[in-house]
SEDO-707452 format. One record per residue (C-alpha): residue in one letter; residue number from 1; x, y, z. Coordinates in Angstrom, 3 decimals. Layout:
BEGIN
REC code pos       c1       c2       c3
REC    A NUM        X        Y        Z
...
END
This chain:
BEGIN
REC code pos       c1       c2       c3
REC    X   1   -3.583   -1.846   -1.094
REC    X   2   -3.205   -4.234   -4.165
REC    X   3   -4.554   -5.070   -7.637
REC    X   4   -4.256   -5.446  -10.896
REC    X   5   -1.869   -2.720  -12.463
REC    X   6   -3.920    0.131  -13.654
REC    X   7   -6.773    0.048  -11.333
REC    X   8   -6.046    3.110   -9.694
REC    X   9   -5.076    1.614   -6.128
REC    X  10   -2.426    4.622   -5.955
REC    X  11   -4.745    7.281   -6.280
REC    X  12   -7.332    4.809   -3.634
REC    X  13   -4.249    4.705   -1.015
REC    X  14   -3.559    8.707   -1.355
REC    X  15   -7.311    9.856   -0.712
REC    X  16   -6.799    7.414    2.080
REC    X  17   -4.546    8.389    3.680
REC    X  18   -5.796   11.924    3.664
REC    X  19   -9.258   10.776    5.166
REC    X  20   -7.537    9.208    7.957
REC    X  21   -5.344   12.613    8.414
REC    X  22   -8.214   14.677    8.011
REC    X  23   -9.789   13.060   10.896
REC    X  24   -7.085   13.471   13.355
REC    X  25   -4.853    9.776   12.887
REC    X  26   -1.526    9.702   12.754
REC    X  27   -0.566    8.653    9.101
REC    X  28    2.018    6.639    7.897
REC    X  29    1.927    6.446    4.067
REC    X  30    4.533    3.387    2.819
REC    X  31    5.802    2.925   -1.206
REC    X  32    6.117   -1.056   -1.600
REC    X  33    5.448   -0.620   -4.904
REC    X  34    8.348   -1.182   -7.080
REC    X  35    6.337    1.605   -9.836
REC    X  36    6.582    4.415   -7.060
REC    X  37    4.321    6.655   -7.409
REC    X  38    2.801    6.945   -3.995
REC    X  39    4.868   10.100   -3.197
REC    X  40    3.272   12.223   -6.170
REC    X  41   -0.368   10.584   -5.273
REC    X  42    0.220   12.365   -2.129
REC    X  43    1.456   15.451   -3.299
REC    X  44    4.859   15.727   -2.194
REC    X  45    6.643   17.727   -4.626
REC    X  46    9.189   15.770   -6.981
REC    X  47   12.719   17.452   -5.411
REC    X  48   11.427   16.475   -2.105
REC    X  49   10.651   12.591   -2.889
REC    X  50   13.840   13.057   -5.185
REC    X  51   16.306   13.043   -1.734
REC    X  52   15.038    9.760   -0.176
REC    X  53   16.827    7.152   -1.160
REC    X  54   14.351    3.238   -0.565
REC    X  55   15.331    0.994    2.535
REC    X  56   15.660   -1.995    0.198
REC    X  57   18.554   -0.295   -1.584
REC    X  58   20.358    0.719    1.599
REC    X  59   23.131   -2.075    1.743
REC    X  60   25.408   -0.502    3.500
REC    X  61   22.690   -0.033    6.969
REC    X  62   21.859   -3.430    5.752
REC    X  63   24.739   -5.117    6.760
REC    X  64   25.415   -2.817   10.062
REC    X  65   22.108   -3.685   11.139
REC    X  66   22.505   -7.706   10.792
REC    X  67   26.208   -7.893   11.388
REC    X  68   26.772   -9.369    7.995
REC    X  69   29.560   -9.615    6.436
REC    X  70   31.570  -11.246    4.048
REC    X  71   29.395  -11.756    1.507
REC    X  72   27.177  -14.253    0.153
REC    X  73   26.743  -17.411    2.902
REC    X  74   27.879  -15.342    5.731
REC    X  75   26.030  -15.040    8.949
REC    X  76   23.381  -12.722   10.361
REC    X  77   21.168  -11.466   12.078
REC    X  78   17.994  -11.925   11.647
REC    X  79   16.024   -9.734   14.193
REC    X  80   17.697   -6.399   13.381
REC    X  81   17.139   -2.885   15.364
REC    X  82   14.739   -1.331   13.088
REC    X  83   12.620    0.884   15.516
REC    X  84   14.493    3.890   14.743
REC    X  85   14.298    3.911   11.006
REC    X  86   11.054    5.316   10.307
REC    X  87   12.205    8.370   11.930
REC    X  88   15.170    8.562   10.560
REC    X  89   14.106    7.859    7.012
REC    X  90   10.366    9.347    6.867
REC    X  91    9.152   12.204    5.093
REC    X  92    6.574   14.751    6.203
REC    X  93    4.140   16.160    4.124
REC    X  94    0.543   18.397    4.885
REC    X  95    0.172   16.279    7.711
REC    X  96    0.980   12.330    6.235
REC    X  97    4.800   10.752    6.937
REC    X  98    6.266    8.856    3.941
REC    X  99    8.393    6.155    3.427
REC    X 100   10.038    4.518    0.606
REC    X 101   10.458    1.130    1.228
REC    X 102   11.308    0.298   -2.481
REC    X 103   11.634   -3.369   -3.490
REC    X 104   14.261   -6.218   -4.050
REC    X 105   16.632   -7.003   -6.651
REC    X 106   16.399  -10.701   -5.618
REC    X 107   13.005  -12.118   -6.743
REC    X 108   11.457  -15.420   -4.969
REC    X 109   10.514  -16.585   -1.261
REC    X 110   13.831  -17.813   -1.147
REC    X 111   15.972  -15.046   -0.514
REC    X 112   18.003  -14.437    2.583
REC    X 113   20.150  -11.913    1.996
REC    X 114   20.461   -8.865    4.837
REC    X 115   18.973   -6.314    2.883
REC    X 116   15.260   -8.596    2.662
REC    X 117   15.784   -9.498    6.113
REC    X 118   15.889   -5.779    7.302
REC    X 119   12.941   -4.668    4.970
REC    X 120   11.012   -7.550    6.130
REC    X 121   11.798   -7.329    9.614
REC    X 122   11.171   -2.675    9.254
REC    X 123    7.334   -4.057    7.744
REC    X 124    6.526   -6.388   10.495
REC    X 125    7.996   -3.512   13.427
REC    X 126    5.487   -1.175   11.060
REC    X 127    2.506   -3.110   10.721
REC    X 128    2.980   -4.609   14.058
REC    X 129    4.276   -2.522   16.564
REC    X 130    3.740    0.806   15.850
REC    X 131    0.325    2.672   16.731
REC    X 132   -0.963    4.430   13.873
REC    X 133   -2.421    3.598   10.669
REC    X 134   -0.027    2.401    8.220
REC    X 135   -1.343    2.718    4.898
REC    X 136    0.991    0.442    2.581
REC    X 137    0.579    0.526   -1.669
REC    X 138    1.911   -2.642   -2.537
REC    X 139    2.952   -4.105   -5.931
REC    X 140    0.035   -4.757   -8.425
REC    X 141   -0.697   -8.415   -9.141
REC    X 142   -0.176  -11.354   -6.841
REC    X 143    3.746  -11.236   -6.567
REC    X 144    3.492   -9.752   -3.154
REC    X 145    1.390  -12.410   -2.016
REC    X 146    3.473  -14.935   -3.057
REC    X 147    6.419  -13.784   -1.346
REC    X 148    4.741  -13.506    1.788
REC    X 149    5.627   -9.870    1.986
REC    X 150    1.899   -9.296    3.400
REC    X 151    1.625  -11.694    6.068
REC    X 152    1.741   -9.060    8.800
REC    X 153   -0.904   -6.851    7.533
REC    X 154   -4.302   -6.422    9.411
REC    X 155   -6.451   -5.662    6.597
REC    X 156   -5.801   -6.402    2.266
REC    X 157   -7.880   -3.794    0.346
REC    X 158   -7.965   -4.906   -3.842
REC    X 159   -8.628   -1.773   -5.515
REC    X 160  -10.520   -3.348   -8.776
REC    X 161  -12.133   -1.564  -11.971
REC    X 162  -15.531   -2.643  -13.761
REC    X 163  -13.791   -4.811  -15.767
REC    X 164  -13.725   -9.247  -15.787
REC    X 165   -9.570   -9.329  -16.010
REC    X 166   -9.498   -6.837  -12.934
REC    X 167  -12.006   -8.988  -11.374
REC    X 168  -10.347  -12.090  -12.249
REC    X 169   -7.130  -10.877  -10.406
REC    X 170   -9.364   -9.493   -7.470
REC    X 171  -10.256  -13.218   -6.927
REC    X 172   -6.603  -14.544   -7.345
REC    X 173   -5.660  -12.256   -4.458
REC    X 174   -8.089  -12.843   -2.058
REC    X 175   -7.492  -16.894   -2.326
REC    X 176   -3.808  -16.027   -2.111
REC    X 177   -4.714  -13.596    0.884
REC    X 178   -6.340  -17.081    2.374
REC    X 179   -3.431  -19.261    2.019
REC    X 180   -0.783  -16.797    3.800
REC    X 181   -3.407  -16.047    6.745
REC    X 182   -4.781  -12.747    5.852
REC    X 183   -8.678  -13.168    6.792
REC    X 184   -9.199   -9.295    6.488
REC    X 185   -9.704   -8.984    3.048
REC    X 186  -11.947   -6.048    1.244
REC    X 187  -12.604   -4.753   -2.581
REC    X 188  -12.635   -1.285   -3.565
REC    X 189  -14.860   -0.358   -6.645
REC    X 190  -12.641    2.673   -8.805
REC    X 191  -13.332    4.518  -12.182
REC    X 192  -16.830    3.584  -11.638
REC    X 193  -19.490    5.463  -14.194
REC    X 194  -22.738    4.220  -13.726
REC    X 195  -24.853    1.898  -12.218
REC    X 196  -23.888   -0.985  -14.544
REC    X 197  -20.047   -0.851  -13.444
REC    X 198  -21.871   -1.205  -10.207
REC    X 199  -23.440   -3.829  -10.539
REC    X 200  -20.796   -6.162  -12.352
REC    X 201  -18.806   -5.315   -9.582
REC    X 202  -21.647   -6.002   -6.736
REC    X 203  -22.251   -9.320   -8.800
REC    X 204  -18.535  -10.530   -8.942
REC    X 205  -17.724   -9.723   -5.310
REC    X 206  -19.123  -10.923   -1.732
REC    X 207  -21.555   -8.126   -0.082
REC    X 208  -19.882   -8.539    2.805
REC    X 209  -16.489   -7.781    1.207
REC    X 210  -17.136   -4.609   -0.611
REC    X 211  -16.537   -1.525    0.891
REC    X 212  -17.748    0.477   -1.880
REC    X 213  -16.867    2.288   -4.936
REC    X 214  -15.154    5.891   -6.287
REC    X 215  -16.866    7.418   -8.997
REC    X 216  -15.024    8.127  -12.556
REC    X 217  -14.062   11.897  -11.674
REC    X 218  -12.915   14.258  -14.234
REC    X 219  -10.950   15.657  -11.276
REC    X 220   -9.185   12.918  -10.798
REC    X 221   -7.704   12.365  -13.733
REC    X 222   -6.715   16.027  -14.292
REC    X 223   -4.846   15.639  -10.999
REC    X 224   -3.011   12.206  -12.742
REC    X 225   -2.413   14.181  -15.567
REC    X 226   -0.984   17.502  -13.603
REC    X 227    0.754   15.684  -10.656
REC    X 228   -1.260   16.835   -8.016
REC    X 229   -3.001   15.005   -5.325
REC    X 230   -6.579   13.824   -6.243
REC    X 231   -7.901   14.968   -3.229
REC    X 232   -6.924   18.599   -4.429
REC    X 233   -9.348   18.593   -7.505
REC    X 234  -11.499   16.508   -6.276
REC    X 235  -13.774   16.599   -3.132
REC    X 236  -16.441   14.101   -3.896
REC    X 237  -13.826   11.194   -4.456
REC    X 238  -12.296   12.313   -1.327
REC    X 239  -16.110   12.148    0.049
REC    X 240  -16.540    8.490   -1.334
REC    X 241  -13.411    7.512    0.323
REC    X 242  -14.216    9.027    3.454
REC    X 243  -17.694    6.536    3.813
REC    X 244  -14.895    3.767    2.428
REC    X 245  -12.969    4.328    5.712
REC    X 246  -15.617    4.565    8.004
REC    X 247  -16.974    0.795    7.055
REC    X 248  -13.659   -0.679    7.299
REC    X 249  -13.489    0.757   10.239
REC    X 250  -17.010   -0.634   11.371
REC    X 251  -16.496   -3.814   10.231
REC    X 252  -12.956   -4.321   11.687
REC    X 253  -14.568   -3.375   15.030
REC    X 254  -17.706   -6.117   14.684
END
């Protein structure tokens, strides 16, 4: 999930994730996002989320992992044993596992250090090898993209609002998307109100690509402003969200 900042691709990846649960997958909910807020989105109360500590920050398995040492220009692996770490570092809540990923200090493609190689290498053993859904919220903007963090995902969902700037960005991404070989690429309508925020968005975006939309909900902004998980106040976004995963799921199957 990406977008521009604000859009409410958070609260999009939560109700998500609890469609897929609801319907019997096996749900992996992963905080790429370096404004985490994924873990509250899904409910998991704050003292809980407050003991895991992100993978990108974890120097220390870093460098036992890729045999570094020595500092800066020493060698390393880059293939390290990262199969084990989602178990070892997930947390399980009302039926969705967790994980922090957290982000980098070091900004740029450039970086080689062992604590991007392990995160990198722990997102391609996630979106690659594992069998279950793997719901990712990733950073807002187009950062991501140009990193290449997201060139083992399977399907980029931009979570946009009725608005030309979020629109703008939704286009950004998708020729980004394009030039790092991600051909699954969808838009998400949110904070929709009526049929005119419909319709710019219809306008502005391929049919083809749109998945659909989630109403404004009053519930759903009660459950921002309490901390709770949308899908607890609300049941028609969780509804809307529902149809949103069956399509992708039809058209991923075509």
């Amino acid at each position: 999930m990406t977008g521009k900042g604000g859009v409410g691709k958070t609260t999009f990846a939560s109700l998500l994730c609890r469609a897929f649960a609801n319907d019997g997958a096996r749900v992996l909910a992963v905080d790429a996002d370096p404004d985490a807020n994924f873990a509250a989105a899904l409910g998991i109360p704050a003292d809980r989320a407050a003991e895991l500590q992100p993978v990108a920050r974890m120097k220390e398995l870093a460098e036992e992992r890729t045999g570094a040492s020595g500092g800066y220009g020493s060698f390393f692996k880059l293939n390290p044993k990262v199969n084990d770490l989602p178990e070892k570092f997930c947390l399980e809540h009302d039926g969705v596992r967790f994980l922090w990923m957290g982000t980098l200090e070091q900004g740029g493609s450039g970086c080689a250090c062992p604590e991007s190689t392990l995160v990198k290498r722990l997102m391609g053993h996630l979106l690659l090898e594992r069998d279950e859904v793997v719901v990712m919220d990733m950073e807002a903007g187009l950062e991501h993209l140009g990193r290449r963090t997201a060139e083992s995902v399977d399907t980029l969902v931009v979570v946009v609002e009725p608005g030309q700037r979020s629109l703008q960005t939704a286009q950004q991404i998708m020729r980004l998307a394009a030039d790092v070989g991600i051909d699954e690429v969808y838009v998400v309508g949110s904070k929709v109100r009526d049929g005119e925020d419909r319709r710019l968005i219809e306008q502005a975006v391929p049919s083809e690509r749109l998945l659909g939309a989630i109403s404004f909900c009053e519930g759903v902004r009660r459950a921002d402003r309490d901390n709770l998980p949308p899908d607890l106040l609300s049941p028609e976004a969780l509804r809307e969200v529902r149809e949103i995963k069956d399509r992708l799921l039809h058209l991923r199957t075509k």
